[in-house]
N, C-alpha and C positions, 0 to 999 in steps of 0.2 A: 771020680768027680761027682757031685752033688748040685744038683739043678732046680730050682724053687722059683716058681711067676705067682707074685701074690700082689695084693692092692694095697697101697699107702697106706696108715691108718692115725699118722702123724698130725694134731690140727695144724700144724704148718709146714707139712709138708717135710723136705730134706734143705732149709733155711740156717742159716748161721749157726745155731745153739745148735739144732738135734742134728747139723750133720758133721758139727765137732764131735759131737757123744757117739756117732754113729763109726765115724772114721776110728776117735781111740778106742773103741770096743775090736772093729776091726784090726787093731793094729796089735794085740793080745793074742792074736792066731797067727802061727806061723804060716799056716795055708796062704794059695793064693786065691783073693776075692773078686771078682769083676762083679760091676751090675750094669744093667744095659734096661734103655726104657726110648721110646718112641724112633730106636732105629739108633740109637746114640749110647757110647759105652765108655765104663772109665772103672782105673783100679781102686776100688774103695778105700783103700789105703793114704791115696792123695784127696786131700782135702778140697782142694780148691777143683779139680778134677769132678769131684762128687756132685759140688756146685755148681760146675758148667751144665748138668744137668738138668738142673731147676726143676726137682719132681716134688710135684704136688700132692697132699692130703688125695688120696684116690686114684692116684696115677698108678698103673700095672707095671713091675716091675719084675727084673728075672735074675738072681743070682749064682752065679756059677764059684762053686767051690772047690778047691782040689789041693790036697794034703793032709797030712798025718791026722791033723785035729780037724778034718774036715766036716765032722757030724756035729761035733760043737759048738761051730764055729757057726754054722748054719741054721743053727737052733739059736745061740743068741741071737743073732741078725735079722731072723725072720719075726722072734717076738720085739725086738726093739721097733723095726718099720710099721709090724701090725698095731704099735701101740701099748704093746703088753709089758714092756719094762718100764 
């Protein structure tokens, strides 16, 4: 399992568009995804789930990964939140 707290770097945050992109990028690993941010957690996998969220452009965020592609899997997802894809 691979474990990553890094800060939003989305200007809108995880909001309709970037957390459809964010969900089908997760959904291209077979690993399993959670993210978890002010005490609240959800499989990154489910969209609406990702939403109940509501994390914001600078919100601290902590992803846990675990499976086969899990170094992959974790490297896209961290430069997608930081902004970087």
């Amino acid at each position: 399992m691979l474990i990553s707290r890094l800060s939003v770097g989305l200007s809108n945050g995880l909001q309709a568009r970037n957390t459809a992109l964010f969900v089908a990028i997760a959904r291209t690993f077979r690993s399993d995804i959670i993210i978890t941010t002010r005490g609240k957690t959800s499989n990154v996998k489910k969209m609406m789930k990702v939403m109940d969220l509501a994390v914001t452009d600078g919100d601290k965020v902590t992803l846990f990964v675990n499976g086969d592609d899990e170094q992959a899997a974790i490297c896209k997802l961290k430069n997608y939140l930081l902004g970087m894809e």
